[in-house]
ZAPA-944479 format. One record per residue: residue number from 1; x, y, z of N, C-alpha, C, O, CB in turn; residue in one letter. Coordinates in nm, 4 decimals, decimal comma. Glycine has a CB too. Layout:
> num:n.X:n.Y:n.Z:ca.X:ca.Y:ca.Z:c.X:c.Y:c.Z:o.X:o.Y:o.Z:cb.X:cb.Y:cb.Z:residu
> NUM:X:Y:Z:X:Y:Z:X:Y:Z:X:Y:Z:X:Y:Z:A
...
This chain:
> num:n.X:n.Y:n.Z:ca.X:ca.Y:ca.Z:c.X:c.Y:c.Z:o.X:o.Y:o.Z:cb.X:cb.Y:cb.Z:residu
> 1:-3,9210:-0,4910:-3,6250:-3,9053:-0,3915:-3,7291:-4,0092:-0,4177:-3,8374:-4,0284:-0,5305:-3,8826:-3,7616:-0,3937:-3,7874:X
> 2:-4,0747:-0,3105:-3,8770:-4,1880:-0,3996:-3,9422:-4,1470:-0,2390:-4,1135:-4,1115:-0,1211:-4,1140:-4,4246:-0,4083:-3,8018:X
> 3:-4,1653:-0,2918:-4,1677:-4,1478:-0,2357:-4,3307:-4,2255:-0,2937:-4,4166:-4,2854:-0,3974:-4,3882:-4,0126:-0,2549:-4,3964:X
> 4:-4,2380:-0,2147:-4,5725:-4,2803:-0,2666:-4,6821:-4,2660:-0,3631:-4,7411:-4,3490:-0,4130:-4,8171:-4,2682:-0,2202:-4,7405:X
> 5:-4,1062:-0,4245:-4,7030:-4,1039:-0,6096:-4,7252:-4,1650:-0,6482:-4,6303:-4,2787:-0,6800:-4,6652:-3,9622:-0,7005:-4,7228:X
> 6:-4,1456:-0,6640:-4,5112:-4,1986:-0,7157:-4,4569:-4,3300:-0,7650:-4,4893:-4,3618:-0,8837:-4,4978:-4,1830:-0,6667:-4,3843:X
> 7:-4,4057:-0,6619:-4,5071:-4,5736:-0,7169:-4,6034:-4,5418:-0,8055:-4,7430:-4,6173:-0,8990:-4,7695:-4,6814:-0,5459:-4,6794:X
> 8:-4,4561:-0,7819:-4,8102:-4,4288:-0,8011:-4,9469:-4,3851:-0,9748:-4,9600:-4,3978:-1,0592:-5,0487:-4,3000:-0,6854:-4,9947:X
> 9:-4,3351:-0,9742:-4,8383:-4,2773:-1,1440:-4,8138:-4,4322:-1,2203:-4,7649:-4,4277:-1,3409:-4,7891:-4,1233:-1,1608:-4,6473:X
> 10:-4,5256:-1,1895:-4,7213:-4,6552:-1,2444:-4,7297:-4,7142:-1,3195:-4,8409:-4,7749:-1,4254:-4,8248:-4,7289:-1,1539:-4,7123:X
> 11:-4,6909:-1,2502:-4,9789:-4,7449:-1,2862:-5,0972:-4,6938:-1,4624:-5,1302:-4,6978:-1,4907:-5,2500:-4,6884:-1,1657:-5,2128:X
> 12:-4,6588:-1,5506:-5,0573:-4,6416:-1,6898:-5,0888:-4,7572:-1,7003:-4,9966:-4,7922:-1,8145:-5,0262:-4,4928:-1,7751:-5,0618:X
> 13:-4,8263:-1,6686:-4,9218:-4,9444:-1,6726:-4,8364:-5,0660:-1,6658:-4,9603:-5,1745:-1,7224:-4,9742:-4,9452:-1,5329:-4,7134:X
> 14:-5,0278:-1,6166:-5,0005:-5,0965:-1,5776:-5,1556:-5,1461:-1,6295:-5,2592:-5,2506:-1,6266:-5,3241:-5,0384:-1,5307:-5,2199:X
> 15:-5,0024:-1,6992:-5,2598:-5,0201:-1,8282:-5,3500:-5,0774:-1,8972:-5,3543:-5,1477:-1,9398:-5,4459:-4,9661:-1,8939:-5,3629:X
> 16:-5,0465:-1,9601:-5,1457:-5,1084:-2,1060:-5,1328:-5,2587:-2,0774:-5,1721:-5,3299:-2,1626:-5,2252:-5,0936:-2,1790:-4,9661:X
> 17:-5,2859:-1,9936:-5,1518:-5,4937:-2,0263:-5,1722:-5,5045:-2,0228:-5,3050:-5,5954:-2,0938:-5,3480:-5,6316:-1,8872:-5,1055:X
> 18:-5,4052:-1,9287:-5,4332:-5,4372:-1,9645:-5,5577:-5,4165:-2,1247:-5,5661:-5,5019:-2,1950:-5,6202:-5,3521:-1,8816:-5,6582:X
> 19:-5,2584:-2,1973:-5,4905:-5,2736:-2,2982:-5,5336:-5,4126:-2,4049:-5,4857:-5,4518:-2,5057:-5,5445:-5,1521:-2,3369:-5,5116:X
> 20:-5,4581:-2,3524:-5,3807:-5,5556:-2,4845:-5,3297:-5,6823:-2,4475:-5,4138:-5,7542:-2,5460:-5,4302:-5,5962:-2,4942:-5,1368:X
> 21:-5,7257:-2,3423:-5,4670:-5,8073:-2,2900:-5,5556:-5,7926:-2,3706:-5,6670:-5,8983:-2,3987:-5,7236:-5,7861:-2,1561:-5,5797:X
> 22:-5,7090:-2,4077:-5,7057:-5,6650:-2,4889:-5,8301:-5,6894:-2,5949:-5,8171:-5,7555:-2,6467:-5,9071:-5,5439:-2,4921:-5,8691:X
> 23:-5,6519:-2,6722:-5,7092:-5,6448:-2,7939:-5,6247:-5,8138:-2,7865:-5,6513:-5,8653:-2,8557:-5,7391:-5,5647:-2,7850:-5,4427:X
> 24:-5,8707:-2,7208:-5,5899:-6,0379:-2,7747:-5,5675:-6,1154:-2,7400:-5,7308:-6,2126:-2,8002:-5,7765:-6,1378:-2,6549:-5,4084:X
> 25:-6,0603:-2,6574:-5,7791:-6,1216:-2,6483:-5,9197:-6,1323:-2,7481:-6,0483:-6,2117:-2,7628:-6,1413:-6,0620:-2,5521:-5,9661:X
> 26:-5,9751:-2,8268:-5,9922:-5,9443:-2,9178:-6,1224:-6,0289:-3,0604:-6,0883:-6,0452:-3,1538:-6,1668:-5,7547:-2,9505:-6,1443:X
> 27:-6,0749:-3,0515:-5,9577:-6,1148:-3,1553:-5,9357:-6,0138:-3,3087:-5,8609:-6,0390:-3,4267:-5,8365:-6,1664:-3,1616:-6,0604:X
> 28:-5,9191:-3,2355:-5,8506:-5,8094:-3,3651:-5,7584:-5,8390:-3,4283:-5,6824:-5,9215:-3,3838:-5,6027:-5,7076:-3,3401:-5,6843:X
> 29:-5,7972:-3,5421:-5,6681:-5,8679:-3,6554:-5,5446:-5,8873:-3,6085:-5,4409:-5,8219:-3,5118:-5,4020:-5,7952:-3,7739:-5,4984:X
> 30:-5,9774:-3,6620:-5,3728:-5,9654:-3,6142:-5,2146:-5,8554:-3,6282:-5,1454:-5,8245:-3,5186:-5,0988:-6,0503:-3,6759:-5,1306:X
> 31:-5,7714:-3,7216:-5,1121:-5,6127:-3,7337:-5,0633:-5,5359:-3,6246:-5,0828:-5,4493:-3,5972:-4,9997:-5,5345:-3,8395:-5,1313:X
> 32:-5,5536:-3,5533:-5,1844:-5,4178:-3,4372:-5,2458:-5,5089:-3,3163:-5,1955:-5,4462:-3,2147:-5,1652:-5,3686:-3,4294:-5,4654:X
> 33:-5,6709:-3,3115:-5,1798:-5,7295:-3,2098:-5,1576:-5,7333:-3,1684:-5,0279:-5,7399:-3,0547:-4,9811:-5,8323:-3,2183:-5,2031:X
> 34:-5,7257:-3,3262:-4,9511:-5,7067:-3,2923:-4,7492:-5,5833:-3,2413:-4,7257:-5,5601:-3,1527:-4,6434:-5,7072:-3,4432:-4,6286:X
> 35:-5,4591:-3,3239:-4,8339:-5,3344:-3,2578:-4,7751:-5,3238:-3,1139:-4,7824:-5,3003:-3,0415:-4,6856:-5,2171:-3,3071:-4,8384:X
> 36:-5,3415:-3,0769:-4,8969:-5,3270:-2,9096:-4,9555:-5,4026:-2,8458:-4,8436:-5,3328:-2,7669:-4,7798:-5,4088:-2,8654:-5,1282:X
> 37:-5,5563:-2,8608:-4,7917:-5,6178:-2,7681:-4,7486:-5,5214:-2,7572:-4,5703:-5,5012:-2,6546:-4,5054:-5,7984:-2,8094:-4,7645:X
> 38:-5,4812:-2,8973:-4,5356:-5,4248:-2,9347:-4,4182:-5,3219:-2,8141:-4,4241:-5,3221:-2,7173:-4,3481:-5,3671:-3,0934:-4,4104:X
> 39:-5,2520:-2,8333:-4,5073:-5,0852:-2,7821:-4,4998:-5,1747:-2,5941:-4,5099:-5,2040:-2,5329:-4,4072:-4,9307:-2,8606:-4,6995:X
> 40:-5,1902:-2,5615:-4,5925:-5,2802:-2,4125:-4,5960:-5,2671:-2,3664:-4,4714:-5,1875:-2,2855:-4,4237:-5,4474:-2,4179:-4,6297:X
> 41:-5,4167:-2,4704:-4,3914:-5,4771:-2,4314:-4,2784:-5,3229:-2,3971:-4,1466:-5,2798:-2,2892:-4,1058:-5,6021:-2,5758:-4,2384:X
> 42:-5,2777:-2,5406:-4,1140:-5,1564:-2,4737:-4,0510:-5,0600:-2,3825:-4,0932:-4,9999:-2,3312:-3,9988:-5,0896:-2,5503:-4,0194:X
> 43:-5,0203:-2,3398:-4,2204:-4,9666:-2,2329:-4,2481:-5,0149:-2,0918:-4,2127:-4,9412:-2,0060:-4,1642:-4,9549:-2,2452:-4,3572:X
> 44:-5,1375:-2,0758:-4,2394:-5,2374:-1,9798:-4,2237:-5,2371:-1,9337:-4,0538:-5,2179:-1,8289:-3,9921:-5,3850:-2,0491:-4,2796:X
> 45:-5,2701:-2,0760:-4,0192:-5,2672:-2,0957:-3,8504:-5,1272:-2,0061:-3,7350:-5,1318:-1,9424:-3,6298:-5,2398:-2,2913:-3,8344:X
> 46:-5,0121:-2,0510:-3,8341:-4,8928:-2,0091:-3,8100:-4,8861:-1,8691:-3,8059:-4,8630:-1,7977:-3,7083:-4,8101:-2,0590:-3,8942:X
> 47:-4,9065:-1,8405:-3,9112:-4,9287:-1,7036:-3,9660:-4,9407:-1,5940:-3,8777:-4,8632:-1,5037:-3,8459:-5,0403:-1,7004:-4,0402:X
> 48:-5,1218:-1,6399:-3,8277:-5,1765:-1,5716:-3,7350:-5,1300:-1,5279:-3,6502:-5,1316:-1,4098:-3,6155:-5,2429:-1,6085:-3,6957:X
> 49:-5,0472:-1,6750:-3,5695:-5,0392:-1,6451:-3,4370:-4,8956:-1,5846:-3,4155:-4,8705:-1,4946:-3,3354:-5,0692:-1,7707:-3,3511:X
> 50:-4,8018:-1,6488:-3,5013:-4,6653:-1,5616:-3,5306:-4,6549:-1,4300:-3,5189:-4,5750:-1,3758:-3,4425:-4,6218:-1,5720:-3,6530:X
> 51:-4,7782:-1,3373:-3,6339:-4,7922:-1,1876:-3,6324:-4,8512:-1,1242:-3,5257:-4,8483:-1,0056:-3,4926:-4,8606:-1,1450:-3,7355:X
> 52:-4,9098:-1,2277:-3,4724:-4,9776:-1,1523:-3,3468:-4,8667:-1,1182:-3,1988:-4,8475:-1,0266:-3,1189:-5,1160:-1,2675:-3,2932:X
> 53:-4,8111:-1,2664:-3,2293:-4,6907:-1,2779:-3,0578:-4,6043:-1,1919:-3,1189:-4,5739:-1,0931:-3,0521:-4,5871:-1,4602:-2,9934:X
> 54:-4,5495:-1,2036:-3,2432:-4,3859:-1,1605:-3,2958:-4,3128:-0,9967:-3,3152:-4,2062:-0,9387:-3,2943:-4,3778:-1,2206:-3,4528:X
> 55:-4,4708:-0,9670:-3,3776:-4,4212:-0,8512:-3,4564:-4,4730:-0,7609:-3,4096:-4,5959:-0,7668:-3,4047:-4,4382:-0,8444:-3,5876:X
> 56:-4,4054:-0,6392:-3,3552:-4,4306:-0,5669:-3,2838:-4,5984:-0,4811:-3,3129:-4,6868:-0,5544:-3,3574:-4,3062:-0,4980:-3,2856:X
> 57:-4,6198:-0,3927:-3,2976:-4,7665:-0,3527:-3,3674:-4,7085:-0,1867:-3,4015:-4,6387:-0,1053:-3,3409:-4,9408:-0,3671:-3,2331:X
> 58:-4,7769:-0,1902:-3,5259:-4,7310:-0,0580:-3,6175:-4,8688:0,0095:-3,6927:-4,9348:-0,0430:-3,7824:-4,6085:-0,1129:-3,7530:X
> 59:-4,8889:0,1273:-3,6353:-5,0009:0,1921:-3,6531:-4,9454:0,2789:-3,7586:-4,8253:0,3057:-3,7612:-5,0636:0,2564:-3,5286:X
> 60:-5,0468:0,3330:-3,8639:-5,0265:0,4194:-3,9869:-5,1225:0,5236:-3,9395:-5,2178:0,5094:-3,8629:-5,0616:0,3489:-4,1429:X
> 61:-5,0705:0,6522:-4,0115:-5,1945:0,7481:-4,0255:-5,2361:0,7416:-4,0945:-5,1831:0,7183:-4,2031:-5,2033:0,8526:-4,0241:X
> 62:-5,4298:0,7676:-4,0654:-5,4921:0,7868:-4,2415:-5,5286:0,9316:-4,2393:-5,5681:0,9931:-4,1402:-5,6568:0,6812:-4,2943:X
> 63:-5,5095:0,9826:-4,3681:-5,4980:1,0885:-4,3938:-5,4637:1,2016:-4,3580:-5,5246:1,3077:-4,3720:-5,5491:1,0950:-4,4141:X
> 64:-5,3365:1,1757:-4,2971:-5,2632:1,2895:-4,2356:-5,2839:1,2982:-4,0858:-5,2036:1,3472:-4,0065:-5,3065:1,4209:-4,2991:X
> 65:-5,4310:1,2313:-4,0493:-5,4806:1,2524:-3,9470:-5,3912:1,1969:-3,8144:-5,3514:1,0805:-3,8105:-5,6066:1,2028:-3,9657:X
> 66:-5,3655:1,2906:-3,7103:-5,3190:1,2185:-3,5842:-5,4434:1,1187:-3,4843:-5,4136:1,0491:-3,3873:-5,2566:1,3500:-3,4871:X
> 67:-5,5352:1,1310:-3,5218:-5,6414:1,0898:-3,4580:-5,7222:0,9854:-3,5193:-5,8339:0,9556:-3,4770:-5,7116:1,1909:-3,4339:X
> 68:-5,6765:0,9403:-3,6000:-5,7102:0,8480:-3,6968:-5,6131:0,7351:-3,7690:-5,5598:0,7524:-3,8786:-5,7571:0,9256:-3,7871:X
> 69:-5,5999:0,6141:-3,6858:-5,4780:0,5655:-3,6742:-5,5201:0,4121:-3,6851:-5,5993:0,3762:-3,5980:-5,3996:0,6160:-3,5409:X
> 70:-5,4754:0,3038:-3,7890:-5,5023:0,1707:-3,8132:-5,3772:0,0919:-3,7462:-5,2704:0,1513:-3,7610:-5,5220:0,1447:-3,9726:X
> 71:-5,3703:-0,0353:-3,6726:-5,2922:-0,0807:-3,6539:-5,2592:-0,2277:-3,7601:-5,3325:-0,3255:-3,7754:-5,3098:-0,0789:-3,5276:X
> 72:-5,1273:-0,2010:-3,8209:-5,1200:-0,2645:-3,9757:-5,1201:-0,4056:-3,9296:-5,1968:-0,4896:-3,9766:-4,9713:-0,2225:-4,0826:X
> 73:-5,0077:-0,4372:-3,8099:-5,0195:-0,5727:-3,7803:-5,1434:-0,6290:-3,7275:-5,1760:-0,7332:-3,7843:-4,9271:-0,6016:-3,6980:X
> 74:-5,2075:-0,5966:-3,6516:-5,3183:-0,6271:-3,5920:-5,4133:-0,7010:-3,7064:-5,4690:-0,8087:-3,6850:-5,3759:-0,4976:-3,5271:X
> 75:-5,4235:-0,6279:-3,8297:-5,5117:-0,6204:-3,9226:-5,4813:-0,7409:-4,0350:-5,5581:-0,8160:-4,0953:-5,5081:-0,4768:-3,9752:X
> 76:-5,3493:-0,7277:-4,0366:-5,2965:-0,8674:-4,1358:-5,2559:-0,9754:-4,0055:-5,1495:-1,0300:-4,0345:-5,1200:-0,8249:-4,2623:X
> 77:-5,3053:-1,0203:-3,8783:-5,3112:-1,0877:-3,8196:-5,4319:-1,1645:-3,8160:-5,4433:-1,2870:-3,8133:-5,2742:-1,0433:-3,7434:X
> 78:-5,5452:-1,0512:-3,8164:-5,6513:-1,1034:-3,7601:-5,7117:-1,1435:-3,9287:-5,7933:-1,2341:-3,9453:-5,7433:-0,9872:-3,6433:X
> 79:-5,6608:-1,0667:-4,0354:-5,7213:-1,1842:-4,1732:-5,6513:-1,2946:-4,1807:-5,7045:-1,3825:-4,2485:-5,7100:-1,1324:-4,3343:X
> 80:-5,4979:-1,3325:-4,1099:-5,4456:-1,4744:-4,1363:-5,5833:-1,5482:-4,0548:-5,6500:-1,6374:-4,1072:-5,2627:-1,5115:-4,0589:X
> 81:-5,6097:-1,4928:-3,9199:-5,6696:-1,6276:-3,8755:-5,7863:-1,6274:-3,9288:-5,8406:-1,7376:-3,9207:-5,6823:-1,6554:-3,7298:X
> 82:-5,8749:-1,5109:-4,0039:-6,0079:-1,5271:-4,0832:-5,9924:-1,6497:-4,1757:-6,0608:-1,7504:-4,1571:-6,0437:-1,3912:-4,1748:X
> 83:-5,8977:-1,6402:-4,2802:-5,8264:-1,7459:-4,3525:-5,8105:-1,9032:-4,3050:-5,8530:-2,0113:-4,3459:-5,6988:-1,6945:-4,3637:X
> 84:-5,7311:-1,8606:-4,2029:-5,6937:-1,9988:-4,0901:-5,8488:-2,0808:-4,0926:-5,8783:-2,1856:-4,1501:-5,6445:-1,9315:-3,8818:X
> 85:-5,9081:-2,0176:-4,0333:-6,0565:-2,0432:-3,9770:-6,1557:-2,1205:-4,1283:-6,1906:-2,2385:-4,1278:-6,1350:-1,8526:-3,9154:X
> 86:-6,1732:-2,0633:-4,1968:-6,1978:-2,1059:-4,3210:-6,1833:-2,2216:-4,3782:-6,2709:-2,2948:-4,4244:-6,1501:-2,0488:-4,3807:X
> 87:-5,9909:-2,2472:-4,3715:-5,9449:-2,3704:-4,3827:-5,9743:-2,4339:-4,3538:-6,0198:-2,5198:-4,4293:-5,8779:-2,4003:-4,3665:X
> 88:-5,9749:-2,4494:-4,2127:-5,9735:-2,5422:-4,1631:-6,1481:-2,5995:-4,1299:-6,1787:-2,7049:-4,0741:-5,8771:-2,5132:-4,0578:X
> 89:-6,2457:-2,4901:-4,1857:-6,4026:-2,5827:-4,2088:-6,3783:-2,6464:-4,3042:-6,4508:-2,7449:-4,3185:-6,5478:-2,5104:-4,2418:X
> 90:-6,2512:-2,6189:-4,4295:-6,2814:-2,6771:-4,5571:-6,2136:-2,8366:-4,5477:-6,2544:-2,9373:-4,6054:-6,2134:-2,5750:-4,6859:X
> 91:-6,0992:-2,8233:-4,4569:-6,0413:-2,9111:-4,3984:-6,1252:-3,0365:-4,3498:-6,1295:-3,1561:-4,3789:-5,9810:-2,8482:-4,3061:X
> 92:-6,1848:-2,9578:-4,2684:-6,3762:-3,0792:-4,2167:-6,4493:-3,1420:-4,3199:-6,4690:-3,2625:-4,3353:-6,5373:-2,9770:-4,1499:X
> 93:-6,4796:-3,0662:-4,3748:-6,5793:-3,0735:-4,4928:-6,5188:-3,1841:-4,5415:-6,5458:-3,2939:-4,4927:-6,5947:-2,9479:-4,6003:X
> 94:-6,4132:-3,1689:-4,6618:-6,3466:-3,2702:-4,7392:-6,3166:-3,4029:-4,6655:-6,2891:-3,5011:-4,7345:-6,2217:-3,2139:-4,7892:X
> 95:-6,3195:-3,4127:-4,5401:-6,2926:-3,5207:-4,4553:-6,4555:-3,5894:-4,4623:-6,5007:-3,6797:-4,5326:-6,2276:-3,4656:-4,2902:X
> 96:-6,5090:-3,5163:-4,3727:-6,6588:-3,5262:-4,2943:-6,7895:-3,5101:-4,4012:-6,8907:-3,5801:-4,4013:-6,6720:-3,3876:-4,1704:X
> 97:-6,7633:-3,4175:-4,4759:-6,8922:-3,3910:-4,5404:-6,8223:-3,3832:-4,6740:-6,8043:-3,2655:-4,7054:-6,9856:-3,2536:-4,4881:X
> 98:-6,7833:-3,4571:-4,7505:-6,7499:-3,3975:-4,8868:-6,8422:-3,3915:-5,0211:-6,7959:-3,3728:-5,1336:-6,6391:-3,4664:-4,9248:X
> 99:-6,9853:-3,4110:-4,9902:-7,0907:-3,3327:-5,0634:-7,1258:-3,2194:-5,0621:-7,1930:-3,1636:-5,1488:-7,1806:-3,3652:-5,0523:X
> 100:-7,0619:-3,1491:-4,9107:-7,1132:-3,0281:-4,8905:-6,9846:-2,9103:-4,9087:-6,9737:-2,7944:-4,8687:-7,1851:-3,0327:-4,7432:X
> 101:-6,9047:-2,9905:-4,9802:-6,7419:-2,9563:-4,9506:-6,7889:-2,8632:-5,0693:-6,8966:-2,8834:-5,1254:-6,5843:-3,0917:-4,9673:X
> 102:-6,6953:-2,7499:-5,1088:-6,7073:-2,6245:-5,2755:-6,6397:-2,7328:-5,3850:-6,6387:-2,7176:-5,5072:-6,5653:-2,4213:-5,2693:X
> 103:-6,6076:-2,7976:-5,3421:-6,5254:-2,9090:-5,4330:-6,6811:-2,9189:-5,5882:-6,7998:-2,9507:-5,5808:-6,4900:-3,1236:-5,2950:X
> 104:-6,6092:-2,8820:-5,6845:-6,7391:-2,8961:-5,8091:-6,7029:-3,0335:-5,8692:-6,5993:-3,0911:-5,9022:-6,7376:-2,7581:-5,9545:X
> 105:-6,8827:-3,0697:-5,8680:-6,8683:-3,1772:-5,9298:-6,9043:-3,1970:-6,0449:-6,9670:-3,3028:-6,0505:-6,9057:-3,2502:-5,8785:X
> 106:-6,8959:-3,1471:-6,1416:-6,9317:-3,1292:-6,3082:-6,8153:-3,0413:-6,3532:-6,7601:-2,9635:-6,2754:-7,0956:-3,0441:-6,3479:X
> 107:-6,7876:-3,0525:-6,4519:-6,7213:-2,9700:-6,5098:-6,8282:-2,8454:-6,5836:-6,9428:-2,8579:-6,6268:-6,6325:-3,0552:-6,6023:X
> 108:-6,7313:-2,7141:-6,5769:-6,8912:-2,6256:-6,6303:-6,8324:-2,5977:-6,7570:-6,7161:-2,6073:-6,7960:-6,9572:-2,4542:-6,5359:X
> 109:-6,9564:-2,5543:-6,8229:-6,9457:-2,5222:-7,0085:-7,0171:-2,3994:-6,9757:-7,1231:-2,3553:-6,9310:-7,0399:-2,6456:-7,1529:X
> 110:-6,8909:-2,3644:-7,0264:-6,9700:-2,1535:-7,1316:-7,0213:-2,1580:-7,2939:-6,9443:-2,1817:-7,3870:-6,7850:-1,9880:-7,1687:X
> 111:-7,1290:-2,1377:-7,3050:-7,1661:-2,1606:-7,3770:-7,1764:-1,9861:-7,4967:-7,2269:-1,9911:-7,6089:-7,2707:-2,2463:-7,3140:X
């Protein structure tokens, strides 16, 4: 059964990247920065593959049109795993490369 909550219960999906956004902005150790991006990435991961096996697929019309038809799940499936995918380079990075990681290393001034 797929509805407007249904999308609406996503938005803790939401969160997590404001929170890991925060996480990499404030500058937090690397330890708290692998876990966060870790936990993300399999959430994200979950996500994906959940909406893809689970939920049935529900096409909208655009603009009235019968011939012109988006499939909603498909679409918030395939950005969890865009997301997923992401993570989990950032996941690498902070492990493997953490010079090359977005992690900032200065604090910036507006002047």
């Amino acid at each position: 059964d797929f509805s407007t909550i249904t999308v609406l219960k996503q938005f803790n999906n939401i969160a997590a990247i404001g929170a890991f956004s925060l996480i990499d902005g404030l500058q937090m150790p690397r330890k708290i920065q692998f876990i966060a991006a870790l936990s993300v990435a399999m959430s994200f991961t979950t996500a994906a593959i959940s909406w893809r096996l689970q939920v049935e697929p529900h096409q909208i019309e655009l603009f009235g049109s019968k011939k012109l038809k988006i499939d909603v799940v498909g679409l918030i499936a395939s950005s969890y795993g865009v997301i997923a995918i992401f993570m989990w380079k950032q996941t690498y990075r902070i492990i493997f490369k953490p010079k090359d990681s977005t992690t900032l290393t200065k604090n910036i001034e507006i002047e």
